[in-house]
C-alpha positions as CSV (number, residue, x, y, z in Angstrom):
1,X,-81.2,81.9,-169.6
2,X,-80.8,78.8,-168.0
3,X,-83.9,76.2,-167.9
4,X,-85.3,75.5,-164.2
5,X,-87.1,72.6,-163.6
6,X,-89.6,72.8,-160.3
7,X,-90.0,69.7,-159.2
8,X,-93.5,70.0,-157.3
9,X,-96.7,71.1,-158.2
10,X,-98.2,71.8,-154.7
11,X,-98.4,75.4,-152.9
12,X,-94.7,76.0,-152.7
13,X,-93.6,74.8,-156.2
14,X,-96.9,76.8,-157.5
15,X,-96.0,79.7,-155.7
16,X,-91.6,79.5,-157.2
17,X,-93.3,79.2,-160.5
18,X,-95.5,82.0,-160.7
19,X,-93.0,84.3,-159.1
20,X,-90.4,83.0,-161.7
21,X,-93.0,83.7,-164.5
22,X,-94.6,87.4,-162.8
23,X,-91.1,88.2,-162.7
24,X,-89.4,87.2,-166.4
25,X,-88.5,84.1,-166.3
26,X,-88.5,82.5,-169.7
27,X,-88.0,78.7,-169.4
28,X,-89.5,77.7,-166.7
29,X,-90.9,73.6,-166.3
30,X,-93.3,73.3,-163.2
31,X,-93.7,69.0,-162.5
32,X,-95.1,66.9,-160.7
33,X,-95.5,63.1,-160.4
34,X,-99.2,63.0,-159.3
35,X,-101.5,66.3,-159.8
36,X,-101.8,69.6,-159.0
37,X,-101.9,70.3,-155.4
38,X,-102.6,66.3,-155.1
39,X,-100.0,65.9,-152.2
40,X,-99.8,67.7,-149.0
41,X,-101.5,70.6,-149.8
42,X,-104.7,68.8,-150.7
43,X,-105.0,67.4,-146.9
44,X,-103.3,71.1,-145.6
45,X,-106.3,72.8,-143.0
46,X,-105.7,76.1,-144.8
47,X,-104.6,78.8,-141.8
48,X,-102.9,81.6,-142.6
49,X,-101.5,83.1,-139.7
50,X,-98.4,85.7,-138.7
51,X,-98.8,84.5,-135.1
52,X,-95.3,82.3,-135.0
53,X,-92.7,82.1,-132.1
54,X,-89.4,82.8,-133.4
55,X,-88.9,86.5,-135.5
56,X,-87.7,84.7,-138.8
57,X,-91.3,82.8,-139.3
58,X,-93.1,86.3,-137.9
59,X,-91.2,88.0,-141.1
60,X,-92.5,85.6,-143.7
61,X,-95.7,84.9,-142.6
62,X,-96.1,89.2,-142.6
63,X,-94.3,89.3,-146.1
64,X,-97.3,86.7,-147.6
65,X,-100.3,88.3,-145.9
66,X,-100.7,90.7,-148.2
67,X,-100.8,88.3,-151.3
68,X,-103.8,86.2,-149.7
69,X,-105.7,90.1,-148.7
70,X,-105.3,90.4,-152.7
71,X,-106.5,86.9,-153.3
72,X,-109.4,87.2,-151.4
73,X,-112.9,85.2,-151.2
74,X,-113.4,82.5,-151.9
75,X,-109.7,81.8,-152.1
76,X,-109.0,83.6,-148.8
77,X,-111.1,84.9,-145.7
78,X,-109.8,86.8,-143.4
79,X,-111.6,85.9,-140.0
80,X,-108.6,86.3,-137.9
81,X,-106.6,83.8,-135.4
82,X,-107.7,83.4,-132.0
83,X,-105.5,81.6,-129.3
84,X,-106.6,81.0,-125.9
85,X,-105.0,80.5,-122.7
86,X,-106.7,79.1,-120.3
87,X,-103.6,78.1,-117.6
88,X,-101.3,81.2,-116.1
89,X,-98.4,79.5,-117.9
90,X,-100.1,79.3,-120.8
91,X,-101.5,83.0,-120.8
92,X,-97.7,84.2,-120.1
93,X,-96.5,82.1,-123.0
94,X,-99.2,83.5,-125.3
95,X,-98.1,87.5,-123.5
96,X,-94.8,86.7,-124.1
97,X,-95.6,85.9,-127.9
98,X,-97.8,88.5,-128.6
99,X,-95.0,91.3,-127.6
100,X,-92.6,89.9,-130.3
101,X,-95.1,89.7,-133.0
102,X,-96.5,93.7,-131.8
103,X,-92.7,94.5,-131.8
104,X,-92.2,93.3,-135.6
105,X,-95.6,94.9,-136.2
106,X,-98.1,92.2,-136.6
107,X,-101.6,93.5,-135.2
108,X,-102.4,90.8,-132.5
109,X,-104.2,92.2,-129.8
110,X,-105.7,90.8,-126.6
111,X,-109.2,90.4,-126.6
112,X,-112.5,89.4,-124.5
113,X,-112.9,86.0,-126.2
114,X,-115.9,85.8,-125.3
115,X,-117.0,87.9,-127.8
116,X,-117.2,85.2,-130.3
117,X,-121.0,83.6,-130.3
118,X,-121.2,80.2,-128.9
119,X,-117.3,80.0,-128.2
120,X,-117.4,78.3,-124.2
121,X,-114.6,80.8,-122.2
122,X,-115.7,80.5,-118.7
123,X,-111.7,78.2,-118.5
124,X,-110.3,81.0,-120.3
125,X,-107.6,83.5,-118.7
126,X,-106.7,85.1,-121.8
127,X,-107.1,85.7,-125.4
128,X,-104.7,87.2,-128.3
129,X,-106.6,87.5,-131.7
130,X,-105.1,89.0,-134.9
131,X,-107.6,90.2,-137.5
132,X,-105.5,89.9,-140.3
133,X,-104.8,86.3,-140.7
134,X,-107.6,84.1,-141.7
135,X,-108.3,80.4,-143.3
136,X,-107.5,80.0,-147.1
137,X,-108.6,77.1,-149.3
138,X,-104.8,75.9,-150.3
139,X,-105.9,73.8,-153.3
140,X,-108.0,76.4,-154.7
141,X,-104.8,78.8,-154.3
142,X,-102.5,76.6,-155.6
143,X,-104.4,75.8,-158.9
144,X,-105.1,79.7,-159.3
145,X,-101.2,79.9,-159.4
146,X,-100.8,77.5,-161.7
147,X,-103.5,78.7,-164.2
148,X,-101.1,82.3,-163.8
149,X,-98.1,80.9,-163.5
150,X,-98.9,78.8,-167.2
151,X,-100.5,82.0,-168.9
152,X,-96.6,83.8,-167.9
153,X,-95.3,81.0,-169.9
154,X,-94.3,78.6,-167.4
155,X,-94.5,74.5,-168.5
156,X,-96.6,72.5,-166.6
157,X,-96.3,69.1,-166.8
158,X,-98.5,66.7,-164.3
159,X,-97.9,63.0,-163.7
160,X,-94.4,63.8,-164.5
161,X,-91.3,63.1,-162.4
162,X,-88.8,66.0,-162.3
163,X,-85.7,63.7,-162.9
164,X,-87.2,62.7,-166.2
165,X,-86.5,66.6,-167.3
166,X,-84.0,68.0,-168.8
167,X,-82.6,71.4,-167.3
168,X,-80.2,73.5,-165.9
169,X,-81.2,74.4,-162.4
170,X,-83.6,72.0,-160.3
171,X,-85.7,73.3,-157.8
172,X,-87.1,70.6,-154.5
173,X,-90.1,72.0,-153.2
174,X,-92.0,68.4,-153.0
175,X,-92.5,68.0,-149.3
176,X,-92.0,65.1,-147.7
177,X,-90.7,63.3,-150.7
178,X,-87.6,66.5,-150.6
179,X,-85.3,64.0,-149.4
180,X,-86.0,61.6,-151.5
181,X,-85.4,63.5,-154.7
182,X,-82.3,65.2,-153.3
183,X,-80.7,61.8,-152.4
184,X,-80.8,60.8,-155.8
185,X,-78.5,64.1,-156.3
186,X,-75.9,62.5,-153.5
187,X,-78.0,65.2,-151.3
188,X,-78.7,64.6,-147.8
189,X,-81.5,67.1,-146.4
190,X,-82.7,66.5,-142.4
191,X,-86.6,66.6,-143.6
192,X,-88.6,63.4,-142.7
193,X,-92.7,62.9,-142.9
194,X,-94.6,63.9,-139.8
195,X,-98.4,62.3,-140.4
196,X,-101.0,64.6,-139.0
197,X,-105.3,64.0,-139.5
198,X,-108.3,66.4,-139.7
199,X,-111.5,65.4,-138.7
200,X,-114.8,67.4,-139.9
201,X,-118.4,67.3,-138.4
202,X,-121.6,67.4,-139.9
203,X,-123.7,70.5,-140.7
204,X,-123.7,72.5,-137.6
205,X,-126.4,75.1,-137.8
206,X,-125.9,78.8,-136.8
207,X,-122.2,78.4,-137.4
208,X,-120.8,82.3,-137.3
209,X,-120.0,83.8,-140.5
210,X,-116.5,85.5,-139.3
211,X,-115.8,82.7,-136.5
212,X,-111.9,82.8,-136.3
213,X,-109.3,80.0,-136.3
214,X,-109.4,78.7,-132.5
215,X,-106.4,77.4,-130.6
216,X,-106.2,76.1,-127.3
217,X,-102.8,77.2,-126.7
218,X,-101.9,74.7,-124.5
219,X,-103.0,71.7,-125.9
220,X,-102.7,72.7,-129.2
221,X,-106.2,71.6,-130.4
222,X,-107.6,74.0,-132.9
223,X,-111.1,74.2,-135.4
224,X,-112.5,76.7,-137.7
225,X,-115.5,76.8,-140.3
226,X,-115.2,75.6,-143.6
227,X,-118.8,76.4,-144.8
228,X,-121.5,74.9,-142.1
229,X,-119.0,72.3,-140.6
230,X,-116.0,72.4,-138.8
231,X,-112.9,71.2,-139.4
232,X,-110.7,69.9,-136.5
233,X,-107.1,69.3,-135.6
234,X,-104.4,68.5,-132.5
235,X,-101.3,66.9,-132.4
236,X,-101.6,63.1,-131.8
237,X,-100.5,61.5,-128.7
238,X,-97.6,59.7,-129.8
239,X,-95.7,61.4,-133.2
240,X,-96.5,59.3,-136.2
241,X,-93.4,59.7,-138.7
242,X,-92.9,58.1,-142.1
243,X,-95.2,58.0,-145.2
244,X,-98.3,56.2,-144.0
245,X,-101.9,58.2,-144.2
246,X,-103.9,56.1,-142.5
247,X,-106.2,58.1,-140.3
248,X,-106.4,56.9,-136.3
249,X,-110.3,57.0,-135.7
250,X,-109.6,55.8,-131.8
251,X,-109.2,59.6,-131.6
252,X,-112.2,60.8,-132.5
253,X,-114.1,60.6,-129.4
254,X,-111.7,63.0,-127.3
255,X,-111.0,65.5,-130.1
256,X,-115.1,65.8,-130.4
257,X,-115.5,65.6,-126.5
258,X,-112.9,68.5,-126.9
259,X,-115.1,70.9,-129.4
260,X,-118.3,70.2,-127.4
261,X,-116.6,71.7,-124.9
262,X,-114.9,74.4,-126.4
263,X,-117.8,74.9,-128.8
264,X,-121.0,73.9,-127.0
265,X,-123.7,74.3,-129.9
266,X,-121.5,71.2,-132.1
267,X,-123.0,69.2,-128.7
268,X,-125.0,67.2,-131.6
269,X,-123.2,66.9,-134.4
270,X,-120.9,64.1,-135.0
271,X,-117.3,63.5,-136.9
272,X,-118.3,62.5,-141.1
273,X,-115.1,62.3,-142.4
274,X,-111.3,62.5,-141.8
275,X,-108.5,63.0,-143.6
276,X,-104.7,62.4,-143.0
277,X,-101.7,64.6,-144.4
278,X,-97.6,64.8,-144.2
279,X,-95.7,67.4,-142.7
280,X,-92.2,67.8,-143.8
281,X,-90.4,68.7,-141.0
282,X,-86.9,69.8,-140.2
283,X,-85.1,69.3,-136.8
284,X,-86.1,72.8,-135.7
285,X,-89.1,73.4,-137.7
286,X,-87.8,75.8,-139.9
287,X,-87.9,75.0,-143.8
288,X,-84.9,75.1,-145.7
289,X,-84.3,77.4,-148.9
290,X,-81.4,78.0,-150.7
291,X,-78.5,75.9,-152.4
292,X,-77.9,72.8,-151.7
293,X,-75.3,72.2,-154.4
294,X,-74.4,73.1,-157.6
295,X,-77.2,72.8,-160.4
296,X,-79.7,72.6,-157.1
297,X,-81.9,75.2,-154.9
298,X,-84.2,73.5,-152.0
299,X,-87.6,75.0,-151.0
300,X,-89.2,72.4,-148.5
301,X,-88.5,71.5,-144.9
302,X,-91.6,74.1,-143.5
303,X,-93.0,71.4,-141.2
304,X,-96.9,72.5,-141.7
305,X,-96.3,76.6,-142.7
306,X,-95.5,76.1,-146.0
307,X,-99.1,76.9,-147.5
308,X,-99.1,80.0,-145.4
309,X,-95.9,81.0,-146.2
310,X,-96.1,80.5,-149.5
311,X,-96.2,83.9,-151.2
312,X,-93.1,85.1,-149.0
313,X,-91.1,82.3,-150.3
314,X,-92.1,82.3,-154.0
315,X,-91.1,85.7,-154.3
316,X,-87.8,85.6,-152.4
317,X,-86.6,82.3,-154.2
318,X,-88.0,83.5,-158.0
319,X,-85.9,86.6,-157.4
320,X,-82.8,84.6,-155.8
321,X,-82.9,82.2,-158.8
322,X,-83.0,85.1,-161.5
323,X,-80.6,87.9,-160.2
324,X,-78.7,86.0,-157.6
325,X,-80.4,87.9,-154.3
326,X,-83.5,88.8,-152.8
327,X,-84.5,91.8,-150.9
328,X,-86.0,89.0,-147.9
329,X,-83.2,87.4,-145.5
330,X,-83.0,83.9,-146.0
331,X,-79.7,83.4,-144.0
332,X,-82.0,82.0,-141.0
333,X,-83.7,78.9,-144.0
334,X,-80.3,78.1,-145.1
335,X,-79.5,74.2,-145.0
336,X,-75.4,74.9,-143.7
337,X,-77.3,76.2,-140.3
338,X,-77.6,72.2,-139.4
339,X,-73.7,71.7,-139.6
340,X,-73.2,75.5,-137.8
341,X,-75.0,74.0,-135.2
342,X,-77.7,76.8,-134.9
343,X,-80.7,76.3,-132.7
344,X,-83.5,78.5,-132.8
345,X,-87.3,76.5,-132.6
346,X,-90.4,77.5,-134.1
347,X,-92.8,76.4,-130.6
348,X,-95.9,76.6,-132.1
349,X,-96.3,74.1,-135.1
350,X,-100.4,73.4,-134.9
């Protein structure tokens, strides 16, 4: 059986090795240069979600739901995603959404948003909530995977740069630092770093127990619980691409003027710490899985889904990698789509 070396411990290359080991894989080498789940996934906010735009992202979001159900607390807690439309454009793009994720049998249904205690919806047309998806803690999952992935036998080997080991079949699935590795292959893969912070408040008191992921879906601004804080997020004014981290705190005032008024009882709490993280994102938002050339099999490109996506794609590429195909379509993730000149967006990338 030929060796495979994954190079990439966080919640993709955890997931690939698991699969690979849960399914019989006998010489498996899981590395990474820094730690477990020390990259992107450490910074990641942790939604898991089924709500996407396009039908390929709908089908692999629904194919790793399950997995996280299984998981459960603390690892995974099913609260639910809530977007809100509070513009008549807005509510018909979030209608026009929620009938292509019904047809391909995701349970999101409209609801009376104002349901959820302290939530402010008097600017609110129109709500879409599905009670399946939830908020995850990614580098507690990832680690779990690990810890099963090395009892199945796989090799894990930290502060350790895939190139430096031997094997047969390499596997990217580092992120934003894909290209990178491929290029030293004579690989060129369209994925570039997208930075993107979180902020998170003090201890807000009363918080709800089950309050669900919140999107504005117009703006894109979004918060949920982690504990008695919130954690926030929105797409920065200007995109900030390449590898720098550093967070933007001239920000902080309109994203916290933006959950007092979303979220009226955080009126007195106050931003204690931010974070900043990388996307790695492909020209259309879609990742890229598959071959990339001989000896070489890509997993990364998922431009801020990969965490939640990351069952779907473990599976699929642990069973590609050891009998050739996999019950999931991948034709839609495959990198030849860029030079086919296919076009089909993922809209909503929080």
């Amino acid at each position: 059986m030929a060796r495979i070396v994954i190079a990439g411990a966080g919640a993709i290359g955890a997931s690939i090795a698991y699969h690979l080991a849960l399914a019989g894989g006998e010489d498996v080498v899981l590395a990474d240069r820094g730690a477990i789940a020390g990259g992107s996934t450490a910074r990641a906010m942790g939604g898991v979600r089924q709500q996407f735009s396009t039908a390929p992202e709908v089908r692999l979001a629904q194919a790793s739901i399950r997995f996280f159900e299984e998981l459960g607390s603390p690892f995974f807690d099913q609260v639910g995603y809530m977007f809100l439309a509070t513009t008549e454009e807005g509510l018909s793009e979030v209608e026009a959404r929620r009938k292509l994720q019904a047809e391909l049998g995701v349970p999101v249904e409209r609801i009376d948003a104002s349901t959820v205690p302290g939530l402010r919806t008097d600017d609110v047309l129109g709500a879409v909530l599905c009670a399946e998806d939830g908020v995850a803690d990614p580098p507690g999952v990832t680690r779990e995977l690990v810890r099963r992935a090395a009892e199945g036998g796989v090799e894990v080997r930290e502060q350790t740069a895939a190139a430096e080991v031997e094997g047969d079949v390499l596997v990217i699935a580092c992120g934003p630092w894909s290209a990178e590795l491929a290029a030293e292959r004579g690989i060129e893969l369209p994925v570039r770093p997208l930075c993107r912070q979180l902020l998170e408040t003090g201890a807000i008191e009363g918080l709800p127990e089950r309050l669900p992921m919140t999107i504005e879906s117009e703006t894109g601004f979004h918060f949920r619980r982690r504990g008695d804080k919130l954690v926030v997020a929105m797409v920065d004014p200007s995109p900030r691409w390449g590898f720098e981290t550093e967070v933007d705190e001239s920000l902080f005032p309109d994203r916290l003027a933006r959950l007092v008024h979303r979220y009226p009882p955080a009126a007195e709490t106050r931003i204690e710490q931010a974070w900043a993280g990388l996307y790695d994102m492909t020209p259309d938002a879609h990742p890229l899985i598959g071959w990339a050339a001989e000896g070489v099999y890509v997993a990364c490109g998922f431009s801020g889904h990969g965490f939640m996506q990351s069952p779907a794609v473990g599976a699929a590429v642990a069973a590609e990698l050891l009998e050739g195909e996999t019950s999931f379509d991948l034709a839609p993730y495959r990198l030849e789509r860029f030079g086919e000149g296919a076009v089909f967006p993922e809209e909503l990338v929080l």
